[in-house]
C-alpha positions in Angstrom: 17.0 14.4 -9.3 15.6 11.1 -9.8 17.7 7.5 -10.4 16.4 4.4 -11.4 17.7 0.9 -10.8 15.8 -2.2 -11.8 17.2 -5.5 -12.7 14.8 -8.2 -14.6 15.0 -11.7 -13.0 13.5 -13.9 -15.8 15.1 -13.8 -19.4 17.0 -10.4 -19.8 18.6 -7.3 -17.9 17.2 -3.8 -19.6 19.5 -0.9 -18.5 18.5 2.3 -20.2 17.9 0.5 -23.2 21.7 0.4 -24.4 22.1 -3.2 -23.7 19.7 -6.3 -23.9 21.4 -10.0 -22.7 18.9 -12.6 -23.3 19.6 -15.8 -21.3 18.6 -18.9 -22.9 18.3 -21.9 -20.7 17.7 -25.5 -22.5 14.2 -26.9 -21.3 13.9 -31.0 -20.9 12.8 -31.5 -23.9 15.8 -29.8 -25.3 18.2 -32.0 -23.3 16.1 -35.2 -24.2 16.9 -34.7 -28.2 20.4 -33.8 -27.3 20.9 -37.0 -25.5 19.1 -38.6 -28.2 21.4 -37.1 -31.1 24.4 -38.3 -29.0 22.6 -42.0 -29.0 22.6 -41.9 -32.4 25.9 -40.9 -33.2 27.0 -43.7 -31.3 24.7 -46.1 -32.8 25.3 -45.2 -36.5 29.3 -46.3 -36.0 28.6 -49.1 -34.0 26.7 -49.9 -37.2 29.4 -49.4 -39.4 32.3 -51.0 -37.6 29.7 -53.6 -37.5 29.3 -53.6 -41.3 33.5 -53.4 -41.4 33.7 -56.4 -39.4 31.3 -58.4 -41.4 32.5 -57.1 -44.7 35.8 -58.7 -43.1 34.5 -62.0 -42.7 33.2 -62.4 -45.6 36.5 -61.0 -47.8 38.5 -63.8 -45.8 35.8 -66.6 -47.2 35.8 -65.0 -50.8 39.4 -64.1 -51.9 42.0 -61.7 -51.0 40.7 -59.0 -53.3 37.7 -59.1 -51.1 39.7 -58.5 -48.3 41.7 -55.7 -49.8 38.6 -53.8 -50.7 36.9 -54.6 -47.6 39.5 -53.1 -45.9 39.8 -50.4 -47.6 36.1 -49.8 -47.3 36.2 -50.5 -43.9 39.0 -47.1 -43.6 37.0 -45.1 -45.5 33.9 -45.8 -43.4 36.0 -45.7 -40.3 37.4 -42.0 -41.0 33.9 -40.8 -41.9 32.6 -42.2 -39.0 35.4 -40.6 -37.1 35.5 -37.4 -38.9 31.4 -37.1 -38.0 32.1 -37.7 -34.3 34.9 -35.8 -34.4 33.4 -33.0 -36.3 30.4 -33.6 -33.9 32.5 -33.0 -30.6 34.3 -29.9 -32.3 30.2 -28.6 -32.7 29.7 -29.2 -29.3 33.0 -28.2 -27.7 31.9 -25.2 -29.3 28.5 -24.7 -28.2 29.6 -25.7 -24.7 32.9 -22.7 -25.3 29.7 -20.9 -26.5 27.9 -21.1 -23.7 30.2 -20.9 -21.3 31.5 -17.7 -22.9 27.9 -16.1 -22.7 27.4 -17.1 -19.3 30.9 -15.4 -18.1 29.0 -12.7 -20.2 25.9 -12.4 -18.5 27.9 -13.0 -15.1 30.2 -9.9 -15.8 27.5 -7.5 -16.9 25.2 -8.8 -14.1 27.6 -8.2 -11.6 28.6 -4.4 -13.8 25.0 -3.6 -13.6 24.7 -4.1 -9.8 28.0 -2.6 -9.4 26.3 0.6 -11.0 23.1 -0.2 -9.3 25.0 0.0 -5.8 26.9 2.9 -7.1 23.4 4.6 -8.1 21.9 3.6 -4.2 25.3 5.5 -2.7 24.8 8.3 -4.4 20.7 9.0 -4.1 21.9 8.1 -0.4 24.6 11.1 -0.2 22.4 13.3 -1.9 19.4 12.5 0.5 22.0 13.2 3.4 23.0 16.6 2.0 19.1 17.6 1.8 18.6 16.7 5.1 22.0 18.4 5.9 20.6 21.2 4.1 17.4 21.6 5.6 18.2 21.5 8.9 20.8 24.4 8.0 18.1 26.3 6.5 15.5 25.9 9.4 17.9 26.4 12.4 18.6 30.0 9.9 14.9 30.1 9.8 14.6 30.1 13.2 16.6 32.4 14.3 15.0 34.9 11.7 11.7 34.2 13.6 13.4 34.5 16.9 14.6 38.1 15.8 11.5 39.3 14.5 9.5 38.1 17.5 12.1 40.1 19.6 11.3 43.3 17.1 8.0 42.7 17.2 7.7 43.1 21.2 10.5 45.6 21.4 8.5 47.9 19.0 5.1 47.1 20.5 6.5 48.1 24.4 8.2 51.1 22.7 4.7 52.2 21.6 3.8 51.0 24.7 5.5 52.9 27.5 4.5 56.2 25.5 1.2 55.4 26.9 0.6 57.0 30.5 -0.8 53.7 31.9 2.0 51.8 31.0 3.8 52.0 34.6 0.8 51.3 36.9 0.9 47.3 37.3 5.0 47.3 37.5 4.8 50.1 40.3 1.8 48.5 41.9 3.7 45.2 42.1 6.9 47.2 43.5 4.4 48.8 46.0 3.1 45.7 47.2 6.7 43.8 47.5 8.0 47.1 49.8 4.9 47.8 51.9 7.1 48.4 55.3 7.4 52.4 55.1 4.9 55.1 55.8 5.7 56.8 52.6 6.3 56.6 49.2 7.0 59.3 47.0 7.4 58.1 42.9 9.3 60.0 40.6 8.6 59.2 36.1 8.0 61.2 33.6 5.5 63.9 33.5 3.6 62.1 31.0 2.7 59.3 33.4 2.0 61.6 36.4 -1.5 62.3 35.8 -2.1 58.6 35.4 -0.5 57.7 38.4 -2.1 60.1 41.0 -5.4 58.7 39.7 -4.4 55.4 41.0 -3.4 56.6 44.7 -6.4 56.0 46.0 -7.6 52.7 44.7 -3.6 51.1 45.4 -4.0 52.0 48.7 -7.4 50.2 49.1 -6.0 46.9 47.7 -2.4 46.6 49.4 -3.9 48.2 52.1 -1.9 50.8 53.2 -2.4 54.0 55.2 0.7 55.8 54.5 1.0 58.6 52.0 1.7 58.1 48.3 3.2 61.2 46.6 3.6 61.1 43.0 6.6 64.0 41.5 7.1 64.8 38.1 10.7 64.1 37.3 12.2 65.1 33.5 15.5 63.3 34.3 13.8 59.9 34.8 13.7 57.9 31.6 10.3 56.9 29.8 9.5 53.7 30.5 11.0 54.2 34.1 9.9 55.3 37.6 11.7 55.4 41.0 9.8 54.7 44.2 11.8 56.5 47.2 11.0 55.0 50.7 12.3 56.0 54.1 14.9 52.6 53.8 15.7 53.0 50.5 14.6 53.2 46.9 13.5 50.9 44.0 13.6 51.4 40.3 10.8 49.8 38.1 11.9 49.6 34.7 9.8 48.2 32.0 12.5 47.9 29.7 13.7 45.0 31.6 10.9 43.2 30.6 12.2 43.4 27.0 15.4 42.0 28.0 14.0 39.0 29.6 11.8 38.9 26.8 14.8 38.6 24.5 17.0 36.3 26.7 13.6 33.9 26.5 12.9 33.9 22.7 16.9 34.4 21.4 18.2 31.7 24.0 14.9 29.1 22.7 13.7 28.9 26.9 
């Protein structure tokens, strides 16, 4: 998805190119010949009410004729005067309505377009919070899809494993070593570690020491995988399948 908000500071605001507002703002120079129109106005009916008032005068010194027609002129020149200014002030109560209007303009769609703008910002913002949302979702899934397969990965690699008939001779050397005080040990597995395991008699006895007697019995009813070491106190099972299950507890519980 991808959003766009830009607002122009200088002349104009561009949104999607639907709407153009061009701001005019009156330079100095501007404002000078304004203020000079204004002086004018005022000087050219000074002028005439000047021109009235002498007109006046000299209609009083002449003859009442005179006076009637400078009168009358003087009204005429009076309204036109008054009718320009007037006219004049309607122009720029206008332009000032005008102005004033286009600025309540370009305040309002100013104010729309950063309304939308805002609007525009929440929403790339709830968007970008459902991604994340989303992602983390997907990983912790992903992760527990790795976790499984690294547990089916192990589980089938000891499977294969324990068919092997060394697979039980560090477990039951490490069970030997732990319960040393007995004269004898007999060790019951499967046949198919038996061979394997009488092999290793000798060379467990030089490194625990010990100068009892080892007797290793072949044992169909003893899982694969398993062995039980039977002493004159007691007995111990080695199980490598345990392993696995620690294995599994470690990698499923993220130890």
């Amino acid at each position: 998805m991808q959003s766009s908000y830009r607002i122009i500071k200088n002349t104009s605001v561009d949104k999607d190119d639907l709407k153009k507002i061009v701001t005019e703002f009156e330079t100095k120079e501007e404002v000078e010949q304004k203020n000079l129109a204004e002086t004018n106005a005022k000087t050219f009916i000074d002028s005439y009410e000047s021109l009235a008032k002498t007109m006046l005068e000299n209609a009083r010194k002449q003859s009442d004729g005179l006076l009637s027609k400078a009168f009358t002129e003087a009204e005429r020149l009076q309204k036109e005067a008054y009718e320009k200014g007037y006219n004049e002030g309607i122009q720029k109560g206008y332009d000032d309505g005008f102005n004033k209007s286009y600025e309540d303009g370009y305040k309002k769609n100013l104010e729309k377009a950063q309304a939308e703008g805002q609007l525009i910002k929440e929403n790339a913002d709830n968007v970008l919070r459902s991604c994340k949302e989303e992602k983390e979702t997907y990983l912790k899934e992903k992760e527990q899809e790795i976790r499984n397969l690294i547990v089916n990965c192990v589980e089938a690699v000891l499977k294969r494993e324990v068919k092997d008939e060394a697979s039980l001779n560090d477990v039951i050397f490490q069970a030997l070593a732990e319960v040393k005080n007995t004269k004898t040990f007999i060790i019951k597995s499967n046949e198919i570690y038996c061979e394997e395991l009488k092999n290793k008699v000798e060379l467990w006895k030089e490194q625990l020491p010990f100068r009892g007697d080892i007797f290793i019995i072949p044992d169909k009813d003893v899982e694969l995988g398993k062995a039980v070491i039977e002493r004159e106190n007691g007995k111990v099972v080695v199980d490598v399948n345990i392993a696995m299950e620690k294995i599994k507890d470690i990698v499923l519980k993220g130890e």
